[in-house]
Kinemage of the C-alpha trace (Angstrom):
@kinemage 1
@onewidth
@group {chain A} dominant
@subgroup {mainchain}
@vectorlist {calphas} color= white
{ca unk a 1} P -2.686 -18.958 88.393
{ca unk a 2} L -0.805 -20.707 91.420
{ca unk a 3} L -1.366 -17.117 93.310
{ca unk a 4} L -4.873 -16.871 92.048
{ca unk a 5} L -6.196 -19.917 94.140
{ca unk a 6} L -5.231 -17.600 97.524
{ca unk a 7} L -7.638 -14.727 96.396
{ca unk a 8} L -9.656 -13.912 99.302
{ca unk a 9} L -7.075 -15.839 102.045
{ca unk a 10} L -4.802 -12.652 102.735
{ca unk a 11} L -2.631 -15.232 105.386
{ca unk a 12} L -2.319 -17.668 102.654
{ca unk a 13} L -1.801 -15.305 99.897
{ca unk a 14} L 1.637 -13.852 102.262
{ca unk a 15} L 2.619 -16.944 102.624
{ca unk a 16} L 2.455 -18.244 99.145
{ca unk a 17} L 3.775 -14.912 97.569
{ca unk a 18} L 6.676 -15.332 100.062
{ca unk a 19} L 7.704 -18.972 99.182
{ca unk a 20} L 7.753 -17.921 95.277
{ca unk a 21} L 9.812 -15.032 96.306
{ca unk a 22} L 12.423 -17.657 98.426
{ca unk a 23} L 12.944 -19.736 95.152
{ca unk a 24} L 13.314 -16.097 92.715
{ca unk a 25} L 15.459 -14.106 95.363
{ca unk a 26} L 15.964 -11.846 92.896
{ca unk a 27} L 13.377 -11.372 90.503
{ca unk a 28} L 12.726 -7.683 91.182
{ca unk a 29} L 9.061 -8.333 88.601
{ca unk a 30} L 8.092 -11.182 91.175
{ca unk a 31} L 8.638 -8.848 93.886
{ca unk a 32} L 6.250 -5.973 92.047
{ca unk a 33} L 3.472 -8.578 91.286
{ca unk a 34} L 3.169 -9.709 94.591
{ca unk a 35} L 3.424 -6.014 95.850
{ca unk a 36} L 0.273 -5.276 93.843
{ca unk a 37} L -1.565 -8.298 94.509
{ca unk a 38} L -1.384 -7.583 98.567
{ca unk a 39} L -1.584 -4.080 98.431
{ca unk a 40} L -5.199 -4.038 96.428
{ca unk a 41} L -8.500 -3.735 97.377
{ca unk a 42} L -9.536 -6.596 94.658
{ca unk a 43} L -6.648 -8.995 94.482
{ca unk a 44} L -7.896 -11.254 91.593
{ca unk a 45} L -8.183 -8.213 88.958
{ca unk a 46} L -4.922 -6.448 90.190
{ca unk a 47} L -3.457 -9.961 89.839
{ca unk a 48} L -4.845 -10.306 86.112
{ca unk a 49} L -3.883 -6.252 85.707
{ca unk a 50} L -0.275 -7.332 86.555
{ca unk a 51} L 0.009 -10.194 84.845
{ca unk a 52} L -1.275 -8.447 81.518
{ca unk a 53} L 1.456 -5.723 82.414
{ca unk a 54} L 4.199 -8.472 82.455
{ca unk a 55} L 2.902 -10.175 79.508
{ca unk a 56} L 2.595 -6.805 76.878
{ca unk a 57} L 5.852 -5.512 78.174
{ca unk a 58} L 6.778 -2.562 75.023
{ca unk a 59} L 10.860 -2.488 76.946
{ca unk a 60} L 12.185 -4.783 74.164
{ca unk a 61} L 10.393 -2.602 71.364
{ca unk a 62} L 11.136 0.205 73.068
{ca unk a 63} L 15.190 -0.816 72.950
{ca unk a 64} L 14.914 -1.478 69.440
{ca unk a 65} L 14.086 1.841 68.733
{ca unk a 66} L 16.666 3.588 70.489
{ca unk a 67} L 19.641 2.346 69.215
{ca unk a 68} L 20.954 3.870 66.637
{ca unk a 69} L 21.474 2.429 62.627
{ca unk a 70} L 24.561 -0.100 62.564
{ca unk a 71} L 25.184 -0.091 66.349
{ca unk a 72} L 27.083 -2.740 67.870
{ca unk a 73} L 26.401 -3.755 71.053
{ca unk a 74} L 28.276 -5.349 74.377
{ca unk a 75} L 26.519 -7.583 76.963
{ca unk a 76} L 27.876 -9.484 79.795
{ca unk a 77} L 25.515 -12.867 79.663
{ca unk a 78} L 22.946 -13.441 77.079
{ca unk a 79} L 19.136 -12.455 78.072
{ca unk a 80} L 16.007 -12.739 76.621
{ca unk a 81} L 16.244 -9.307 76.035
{ca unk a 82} L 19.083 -9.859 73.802
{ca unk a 83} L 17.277 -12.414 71.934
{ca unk a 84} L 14.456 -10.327 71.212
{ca unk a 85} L 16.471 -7.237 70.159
{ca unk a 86} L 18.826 -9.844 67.812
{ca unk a 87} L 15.127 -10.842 65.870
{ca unk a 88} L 13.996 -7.193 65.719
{ca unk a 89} L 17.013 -5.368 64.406
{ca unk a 90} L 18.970 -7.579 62.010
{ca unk a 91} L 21.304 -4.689 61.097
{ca unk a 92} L 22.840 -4.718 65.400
{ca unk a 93} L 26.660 -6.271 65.859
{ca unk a 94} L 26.901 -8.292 69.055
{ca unk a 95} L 29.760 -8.701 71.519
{ca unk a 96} L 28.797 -11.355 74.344
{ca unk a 97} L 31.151 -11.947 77.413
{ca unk a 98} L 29.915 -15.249 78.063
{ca unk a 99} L 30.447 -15.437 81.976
{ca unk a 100} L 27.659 -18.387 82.151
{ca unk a 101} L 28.946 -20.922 79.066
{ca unk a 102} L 25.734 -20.605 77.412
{ca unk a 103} L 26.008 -17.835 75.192
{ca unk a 104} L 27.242 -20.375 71.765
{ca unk a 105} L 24.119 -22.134 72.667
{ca unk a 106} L 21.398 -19.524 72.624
{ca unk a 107} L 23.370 -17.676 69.571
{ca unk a 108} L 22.995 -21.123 67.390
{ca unk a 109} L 19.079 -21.882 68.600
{ca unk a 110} L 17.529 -18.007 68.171
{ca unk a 111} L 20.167 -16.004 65.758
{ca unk a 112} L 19.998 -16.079 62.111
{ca unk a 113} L 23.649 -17.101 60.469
{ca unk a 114} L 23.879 -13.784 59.609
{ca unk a 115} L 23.886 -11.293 61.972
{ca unk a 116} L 27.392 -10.617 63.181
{ca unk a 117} L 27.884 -11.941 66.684
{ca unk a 118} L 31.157 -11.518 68.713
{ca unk a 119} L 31.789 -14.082 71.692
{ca unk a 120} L 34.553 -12.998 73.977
{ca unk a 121} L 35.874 -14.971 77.161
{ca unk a 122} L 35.571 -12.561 80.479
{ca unk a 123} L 39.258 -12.408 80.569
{ca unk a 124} L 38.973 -10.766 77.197
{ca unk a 125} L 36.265 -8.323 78.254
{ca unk a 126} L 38.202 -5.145 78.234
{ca unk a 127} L 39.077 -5.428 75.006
{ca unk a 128} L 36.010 -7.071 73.536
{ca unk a 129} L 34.445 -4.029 74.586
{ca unk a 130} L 36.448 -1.779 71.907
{ca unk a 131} L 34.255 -3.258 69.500
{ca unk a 132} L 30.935 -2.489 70.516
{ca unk a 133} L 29.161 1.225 70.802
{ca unk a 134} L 27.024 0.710 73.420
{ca unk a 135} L 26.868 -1.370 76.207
{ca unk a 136} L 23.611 -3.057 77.256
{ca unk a 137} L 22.882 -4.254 81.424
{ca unk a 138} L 19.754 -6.152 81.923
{ca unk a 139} L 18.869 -5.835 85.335
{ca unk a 140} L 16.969 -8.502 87.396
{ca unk a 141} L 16.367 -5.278 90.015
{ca unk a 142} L 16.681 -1.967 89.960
{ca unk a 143} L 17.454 0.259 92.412
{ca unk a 144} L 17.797 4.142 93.145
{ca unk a 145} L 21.491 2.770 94.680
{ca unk a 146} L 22.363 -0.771 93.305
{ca unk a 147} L 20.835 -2.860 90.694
{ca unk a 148} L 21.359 -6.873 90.563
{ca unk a 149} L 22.669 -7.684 86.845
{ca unk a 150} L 24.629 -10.581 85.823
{ca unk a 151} L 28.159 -11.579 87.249
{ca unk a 152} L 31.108 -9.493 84.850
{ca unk a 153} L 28.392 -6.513 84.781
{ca unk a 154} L 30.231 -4.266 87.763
{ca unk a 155} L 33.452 -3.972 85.551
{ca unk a 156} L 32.235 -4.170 82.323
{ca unk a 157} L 30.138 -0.738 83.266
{ca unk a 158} L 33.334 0.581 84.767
{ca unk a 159} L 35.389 -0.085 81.454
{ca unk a 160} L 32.360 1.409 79.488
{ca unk a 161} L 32.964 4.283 81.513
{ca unk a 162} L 36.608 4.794 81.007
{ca unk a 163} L 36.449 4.676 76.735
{ca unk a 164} L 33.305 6.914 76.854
{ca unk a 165} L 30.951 3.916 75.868
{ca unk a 166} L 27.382 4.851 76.384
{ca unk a 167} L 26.149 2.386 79.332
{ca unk a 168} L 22.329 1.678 79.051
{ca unk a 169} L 20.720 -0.396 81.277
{ca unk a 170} L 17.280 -2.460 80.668
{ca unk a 171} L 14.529 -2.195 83.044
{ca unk a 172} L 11.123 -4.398 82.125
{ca unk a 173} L 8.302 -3.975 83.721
{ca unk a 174} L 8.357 -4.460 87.298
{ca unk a 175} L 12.190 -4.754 87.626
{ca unk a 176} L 12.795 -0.951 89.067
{ca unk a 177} L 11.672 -0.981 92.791
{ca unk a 178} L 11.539 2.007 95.286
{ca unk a 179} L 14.351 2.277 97.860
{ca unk a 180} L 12.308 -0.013 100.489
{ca unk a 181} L 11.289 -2.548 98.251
{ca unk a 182} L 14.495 -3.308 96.248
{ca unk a 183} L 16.744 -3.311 99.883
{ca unk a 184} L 14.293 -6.040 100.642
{ca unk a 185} L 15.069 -7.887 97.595
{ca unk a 186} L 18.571 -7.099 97.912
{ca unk a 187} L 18.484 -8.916 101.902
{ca unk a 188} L 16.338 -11.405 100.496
{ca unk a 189} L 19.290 -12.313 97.563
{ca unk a 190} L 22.000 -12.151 100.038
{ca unk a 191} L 20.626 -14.245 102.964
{ca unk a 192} L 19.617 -16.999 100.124
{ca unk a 193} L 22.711 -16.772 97.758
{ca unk a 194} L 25.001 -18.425 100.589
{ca unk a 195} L 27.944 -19.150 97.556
{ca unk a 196} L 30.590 -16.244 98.344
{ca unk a 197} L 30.204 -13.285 96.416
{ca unk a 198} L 32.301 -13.765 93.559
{ca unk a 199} L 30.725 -17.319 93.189
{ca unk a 200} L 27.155 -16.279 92.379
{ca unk a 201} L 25.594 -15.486 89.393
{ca unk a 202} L 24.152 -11.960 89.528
{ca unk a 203} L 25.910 -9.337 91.054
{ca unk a 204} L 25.105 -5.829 92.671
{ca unk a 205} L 26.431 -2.218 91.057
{ca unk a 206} L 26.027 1.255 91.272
{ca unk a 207} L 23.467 2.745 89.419
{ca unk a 208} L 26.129 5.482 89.085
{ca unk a 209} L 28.020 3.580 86.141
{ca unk a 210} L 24.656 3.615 84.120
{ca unk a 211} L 23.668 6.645 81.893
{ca unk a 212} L 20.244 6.001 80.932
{ca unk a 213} L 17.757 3.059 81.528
{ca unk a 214} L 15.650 1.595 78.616
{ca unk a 215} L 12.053 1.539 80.327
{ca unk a 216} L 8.314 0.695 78.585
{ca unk a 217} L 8.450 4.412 77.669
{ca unk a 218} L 12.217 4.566 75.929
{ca unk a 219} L 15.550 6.052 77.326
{ca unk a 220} L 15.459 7.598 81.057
{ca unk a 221} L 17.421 8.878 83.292
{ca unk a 222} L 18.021 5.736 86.054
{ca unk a 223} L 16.252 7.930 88.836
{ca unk a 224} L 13.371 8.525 86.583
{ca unk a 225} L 12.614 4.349 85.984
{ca unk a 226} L 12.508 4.119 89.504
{ca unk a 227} L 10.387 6.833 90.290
{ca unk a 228} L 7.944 5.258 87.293
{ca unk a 229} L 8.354 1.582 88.544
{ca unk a 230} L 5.386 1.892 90.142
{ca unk a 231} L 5.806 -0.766 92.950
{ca unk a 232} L 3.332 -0.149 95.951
{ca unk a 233} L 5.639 -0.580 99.612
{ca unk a 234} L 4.789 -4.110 101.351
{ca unk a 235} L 7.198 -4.634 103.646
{ca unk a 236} L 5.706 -7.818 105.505
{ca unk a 237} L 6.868 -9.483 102.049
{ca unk a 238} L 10.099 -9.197 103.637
């Protein structure tokens, strides 16, 4: 709605889609809806059109489905995405590195009693990680190189990898972005971050540690969700 009021003022339309993207550095969906709303002939209905995208997102449904009966599944951080999987397949285990402190909290507000729900420390991650079948990385961006996922991600992936742990990431809509687009994210993070690397709260890996992505359409290959992102190339966002 905020963008909506710059329909028709292409100057002040930049400008505004740039501040939002200052305060979200790396909100690779932010990026994509401003992408469509500059690159399009009619700006107010590819602006609804996007919006209505975001909104009827099928990637959580989509993850539901793909996992198999009984699975138990690792995450570094706890996501929205997580939440929503937890409430749509009661039958799912849960291991949680909780790298931000908050992970007790959101398990006790949106989990039923129930479900089983593992919280390991990040010192405990390796081995936290035995008891899980799949590991699950919900990107902020998406890459074809390096996607920005929460701190503890890089060698979580990297542990998946060594015990032969499937390692699917989670792309909604918006989050994979071609090569141009997400390195102007990826600047964009870095110049605004200013805490030292290991002090932040996302992180960058290789897209090599992932096996498949779960996209609107189910389980691809990680060069396949970006190829389907479908994020038009405006570089004077950046």
């Amino acid at each position: 709605m905020a963008l909506a009021d710059f329909v028709g003022d292409d100057a002040g339309l930049l400008i505004a889609c740039r501040r939002i993207l200052d305060r979200q550095p790396a909100s690779g969906a932010l990026v994509w809806l401003a992408a469509h709303v500059l690159g399009a002939p009619n700006q107010r209905k590819a602006l609804w059109d996007a919006v209505e995208l975001l909104e009827e997102d099928r990637t959580p449904a989509a993850l539901a489905y793909e996992l198999p009966d009984d699975a138990t599944v690792a995450t570094v951080a706890w996501r929205d995405s997580i939440s929503a999987l937890a409430r749509k397949r009661g039958d799912l285990g849960f291991v949680v590195v909780d790298t931000d402190g908050n992970a007790e909290y959101q398990i006790d507000r949106l989990v039923d009693d129930g479900q089983n729900i593992v919280i390991v420390d990040p010192e405990s991650m390796a081995q936290g990680l035995f008891e899980a079948t799949h590991l699950l990385v919900t990107f902020d961006a998406l890459g074809p190189v390096q996607g920005l996922a929460p701190m503890g991600t890089f060698p979580a992936a990297a542990v998946a990898g060594q015990i032969d742990m499937p390692v699917w990431g989670v792309a909604s809509v918006g989050v994979a972005l071609g090569e141009r687009m997400y390195g102007g994210l990826a600047r964009r993070w870095n110049e605004h971050s200013g805490d030292p690397r290991y002090l932040r709260e996302l992180e960058e890996i290789p897209v090599s540690l992932i096996d498949q992505v779960v996209t609107t359409t189910g389980l691809v290959a990680p060069a396949r969700a970006v190829q389907a992102g479908g994020c038009p190339i405006v570089a004077e966002l950046f």
